[in-house]
MARMAR-951781 format. One record per atom (N, C-alpha, C): residue number from 1; residue in three letters; atom name; z, y, x. Coordinates in steps of 0.001 Angstrom, whole numbers, padded with zeros to 6 digits, m for minus. Example, Ala and Ser with C-alpha at 12.3 -4.5 7.8 and 13.67 -1.06 7.14 Angstrom:
<pts>
PT;seq;type;atom;c3;c2;c1
PT;1;ala;N;007800;m005690;013190
PT;1;ala;CA;007800;m004500;012300
PT;1;ala;C;007800;m003300;013200
PT;2;ser;N;007080;m002250;012850
PT;2;ser;CA;007140;m001060;013670
PT;2;ser;C;007870;000030;012900
</pts>
This chain:
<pts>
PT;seq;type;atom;c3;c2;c1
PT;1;unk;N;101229;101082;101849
PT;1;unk;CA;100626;100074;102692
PT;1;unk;C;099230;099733;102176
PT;2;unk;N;098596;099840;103234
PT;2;unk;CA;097095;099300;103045
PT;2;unk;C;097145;097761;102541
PT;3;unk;N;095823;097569;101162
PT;3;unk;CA;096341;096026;100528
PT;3;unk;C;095434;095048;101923
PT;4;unk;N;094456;095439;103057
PT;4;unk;CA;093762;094809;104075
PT;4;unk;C;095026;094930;105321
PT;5;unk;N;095188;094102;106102
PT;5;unk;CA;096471;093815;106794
PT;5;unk;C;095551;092788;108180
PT;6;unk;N;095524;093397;109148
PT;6;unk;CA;094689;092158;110102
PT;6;unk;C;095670;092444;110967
PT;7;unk;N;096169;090856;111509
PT;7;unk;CA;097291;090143;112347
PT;7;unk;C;096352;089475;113441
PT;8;unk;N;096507;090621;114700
PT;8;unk;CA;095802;090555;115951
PT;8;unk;C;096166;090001;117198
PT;9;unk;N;095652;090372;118498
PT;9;unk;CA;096518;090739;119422
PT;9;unk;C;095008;090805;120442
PT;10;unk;N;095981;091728;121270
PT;10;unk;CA;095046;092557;122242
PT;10;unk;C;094472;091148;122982
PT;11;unk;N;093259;091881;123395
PT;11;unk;CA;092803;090713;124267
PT;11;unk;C;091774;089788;123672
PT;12;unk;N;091949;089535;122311
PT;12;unk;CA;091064;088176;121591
PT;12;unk;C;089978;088720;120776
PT;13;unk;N;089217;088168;121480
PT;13;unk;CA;087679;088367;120907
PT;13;unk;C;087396;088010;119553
PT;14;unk;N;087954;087227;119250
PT;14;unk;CA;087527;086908;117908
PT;14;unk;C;088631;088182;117116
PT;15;unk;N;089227;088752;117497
PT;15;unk;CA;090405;089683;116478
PT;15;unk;C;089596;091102;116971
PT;16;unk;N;088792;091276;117864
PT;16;unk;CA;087645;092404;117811
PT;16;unk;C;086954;092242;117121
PT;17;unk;N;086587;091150;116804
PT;17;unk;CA;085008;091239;115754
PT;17;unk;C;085718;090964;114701
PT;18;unk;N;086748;090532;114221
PT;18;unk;CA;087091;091157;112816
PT;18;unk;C;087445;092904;112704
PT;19;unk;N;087993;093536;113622
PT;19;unk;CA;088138;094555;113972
PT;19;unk;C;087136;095574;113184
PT;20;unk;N;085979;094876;113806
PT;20;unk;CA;084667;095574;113557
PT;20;unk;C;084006;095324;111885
PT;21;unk;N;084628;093957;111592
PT;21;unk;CA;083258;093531;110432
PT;21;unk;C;084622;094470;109582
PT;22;unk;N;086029;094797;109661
PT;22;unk;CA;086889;095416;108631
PT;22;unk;C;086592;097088;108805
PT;23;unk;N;085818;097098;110088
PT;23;unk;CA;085783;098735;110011
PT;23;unk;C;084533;099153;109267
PT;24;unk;N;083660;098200;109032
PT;24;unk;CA;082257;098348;108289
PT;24;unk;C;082158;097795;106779
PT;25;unk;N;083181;097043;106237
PT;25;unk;CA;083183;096581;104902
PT;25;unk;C;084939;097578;104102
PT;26;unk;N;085356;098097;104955
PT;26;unk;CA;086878;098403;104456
PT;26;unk;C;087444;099769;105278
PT;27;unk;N;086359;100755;105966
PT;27;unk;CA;086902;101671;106912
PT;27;unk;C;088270;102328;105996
PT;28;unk;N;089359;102417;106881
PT;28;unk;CA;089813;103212;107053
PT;28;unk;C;091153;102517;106110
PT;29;unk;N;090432;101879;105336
PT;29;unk;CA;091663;100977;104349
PT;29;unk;C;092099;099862;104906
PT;30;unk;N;092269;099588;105940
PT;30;unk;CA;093270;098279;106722
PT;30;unk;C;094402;098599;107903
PT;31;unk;N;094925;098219;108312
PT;31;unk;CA;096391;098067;109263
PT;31;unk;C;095988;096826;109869
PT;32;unk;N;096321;097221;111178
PT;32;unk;CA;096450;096312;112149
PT;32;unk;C;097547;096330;112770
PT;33;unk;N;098220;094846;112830
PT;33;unk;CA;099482;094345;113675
PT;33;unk;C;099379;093705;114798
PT;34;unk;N;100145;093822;115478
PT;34;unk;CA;100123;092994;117163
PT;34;unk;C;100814;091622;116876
PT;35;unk;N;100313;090584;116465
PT;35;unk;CA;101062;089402;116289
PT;35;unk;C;102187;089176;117353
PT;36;unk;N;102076;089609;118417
PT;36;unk;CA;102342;089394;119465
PT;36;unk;C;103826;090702;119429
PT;37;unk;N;104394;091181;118609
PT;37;unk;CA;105181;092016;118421
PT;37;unk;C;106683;091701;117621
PT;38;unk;N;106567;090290;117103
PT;38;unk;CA;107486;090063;116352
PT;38;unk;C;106912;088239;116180
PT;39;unk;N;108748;088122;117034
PT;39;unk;CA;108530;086511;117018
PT;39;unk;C;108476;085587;115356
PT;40;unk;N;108641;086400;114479
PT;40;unk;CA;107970;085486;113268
PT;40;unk;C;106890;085519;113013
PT;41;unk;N;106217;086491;113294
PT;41;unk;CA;104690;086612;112957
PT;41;unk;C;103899;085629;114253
PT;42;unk;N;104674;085774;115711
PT;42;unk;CA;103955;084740;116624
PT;42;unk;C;104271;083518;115986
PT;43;unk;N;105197;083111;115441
PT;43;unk;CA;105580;081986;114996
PT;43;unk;C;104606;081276;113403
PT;44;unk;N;104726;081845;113107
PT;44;unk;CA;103579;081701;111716
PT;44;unk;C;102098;081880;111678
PT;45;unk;N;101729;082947;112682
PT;45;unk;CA;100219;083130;113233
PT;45;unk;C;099640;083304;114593
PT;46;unk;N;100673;082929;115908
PT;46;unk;CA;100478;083200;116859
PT;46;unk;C;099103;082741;117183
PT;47;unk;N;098858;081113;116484
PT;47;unk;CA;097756;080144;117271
PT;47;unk;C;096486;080808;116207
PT;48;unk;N;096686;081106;115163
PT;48;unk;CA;095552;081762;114136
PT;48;unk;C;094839;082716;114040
PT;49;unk;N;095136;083685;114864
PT;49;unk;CA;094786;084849;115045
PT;49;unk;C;093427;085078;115430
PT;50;unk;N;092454;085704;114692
PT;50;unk;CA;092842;087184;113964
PT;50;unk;C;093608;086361;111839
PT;51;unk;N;094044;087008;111562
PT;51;unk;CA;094707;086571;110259
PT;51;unk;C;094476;087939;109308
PT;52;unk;N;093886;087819;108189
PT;52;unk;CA;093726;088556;107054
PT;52;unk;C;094745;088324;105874
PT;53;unk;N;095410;089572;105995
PT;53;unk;CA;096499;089386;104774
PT;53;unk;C;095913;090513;103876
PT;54;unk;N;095815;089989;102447
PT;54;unk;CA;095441;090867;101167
PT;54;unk;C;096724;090584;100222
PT;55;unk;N;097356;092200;099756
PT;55;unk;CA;098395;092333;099599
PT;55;unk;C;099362;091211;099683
PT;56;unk;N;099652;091165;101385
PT;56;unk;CA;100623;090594;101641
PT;56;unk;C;100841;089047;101679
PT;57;unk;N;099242;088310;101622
PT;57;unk;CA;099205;086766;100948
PT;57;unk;C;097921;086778;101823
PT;58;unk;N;097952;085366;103013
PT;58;unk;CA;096983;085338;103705
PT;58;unk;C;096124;085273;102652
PT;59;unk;N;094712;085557;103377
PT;59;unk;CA;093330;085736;102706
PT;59;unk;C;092536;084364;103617
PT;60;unk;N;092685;084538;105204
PT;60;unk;CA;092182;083948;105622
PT;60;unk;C;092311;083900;107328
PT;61;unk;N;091778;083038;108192
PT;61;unk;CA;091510;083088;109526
PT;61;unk;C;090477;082972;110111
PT;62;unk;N;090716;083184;111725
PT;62;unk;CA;089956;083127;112555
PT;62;unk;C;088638;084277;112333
PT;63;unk;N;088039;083823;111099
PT;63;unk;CA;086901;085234;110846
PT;63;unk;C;087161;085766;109047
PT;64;unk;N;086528;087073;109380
PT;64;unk;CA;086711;087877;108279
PT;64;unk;C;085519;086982;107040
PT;65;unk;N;085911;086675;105927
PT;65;unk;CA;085025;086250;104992
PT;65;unk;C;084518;087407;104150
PT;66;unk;N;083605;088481;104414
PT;66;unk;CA;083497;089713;104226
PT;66;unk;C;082839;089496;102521
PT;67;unk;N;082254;088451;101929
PT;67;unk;CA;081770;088338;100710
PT;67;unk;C;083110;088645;099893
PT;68;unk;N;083916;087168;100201
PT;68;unk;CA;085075;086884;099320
PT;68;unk;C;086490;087869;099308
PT;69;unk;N;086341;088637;100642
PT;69;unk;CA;087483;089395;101025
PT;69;unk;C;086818;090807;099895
PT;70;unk;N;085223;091579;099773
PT;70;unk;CA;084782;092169;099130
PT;70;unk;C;085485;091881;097814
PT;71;unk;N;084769;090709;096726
PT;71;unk;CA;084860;090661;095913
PT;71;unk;C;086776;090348;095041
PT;72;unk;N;087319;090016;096303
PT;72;unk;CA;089046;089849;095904
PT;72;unk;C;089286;091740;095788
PT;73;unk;N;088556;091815;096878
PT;73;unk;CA;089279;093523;096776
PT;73;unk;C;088866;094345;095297
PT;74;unk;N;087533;093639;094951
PT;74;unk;CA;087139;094695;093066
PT;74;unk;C;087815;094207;092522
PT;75;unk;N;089371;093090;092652
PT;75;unk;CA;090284;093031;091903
PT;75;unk;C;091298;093625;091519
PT;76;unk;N;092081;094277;090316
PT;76;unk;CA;093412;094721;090677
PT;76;unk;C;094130;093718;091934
PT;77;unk;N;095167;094502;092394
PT;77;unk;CA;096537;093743;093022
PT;77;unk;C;097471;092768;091401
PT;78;unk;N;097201;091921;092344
PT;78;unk;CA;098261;091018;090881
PT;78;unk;C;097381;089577;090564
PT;79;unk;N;096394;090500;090241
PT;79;unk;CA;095340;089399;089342
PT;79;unk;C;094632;088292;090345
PT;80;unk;N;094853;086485;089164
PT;80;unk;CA;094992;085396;090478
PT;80;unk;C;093157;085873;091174
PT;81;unk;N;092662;085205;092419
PT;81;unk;CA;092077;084739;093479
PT;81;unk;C;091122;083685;093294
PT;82;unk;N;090249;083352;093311
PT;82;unk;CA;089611;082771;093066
PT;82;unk;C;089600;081755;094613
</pts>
């Protein structure tokens, strides 16, 4: 599993332009989910969406924080977050 994880759904503009700022800071290293595919994930992020999960632990919403999402990623997996 890719440690970049974006929790989408068709249709929302704002989950395109993260789309885009993850295909230009992270190509090829992220997964995208259909929030809209599984009633716990609508249930936990339906209203939040687009949602950035880094290994598995939101990162963030609504927009990609492409500095902080960068600099978490020159971290191992494990090590705390600033």
């Amino acid at each position: 599993m890719n440690r970049v994880v974006l929790i989408s759904r068709d249709g929302c503009h704002l989950c395109a332009e993260a789309e885009g700022v993850l295909d230009r800071i992270v190509p090829g290293r992220w997964d995208r989910v259909d929030v809209d595919s599984d009633v716990e994930l609508q249930r936990d992020y339906g209203d939040r969406v687009p949602v950035v999960l880094l290994d598995g632990t939101e990162h963030g919403y609504w927009r990609v924080e492409e500095t902080r999402l960068l600099r978490d990623l020159a971290r191992p997996p494990g090590e705390p977050r600033i």
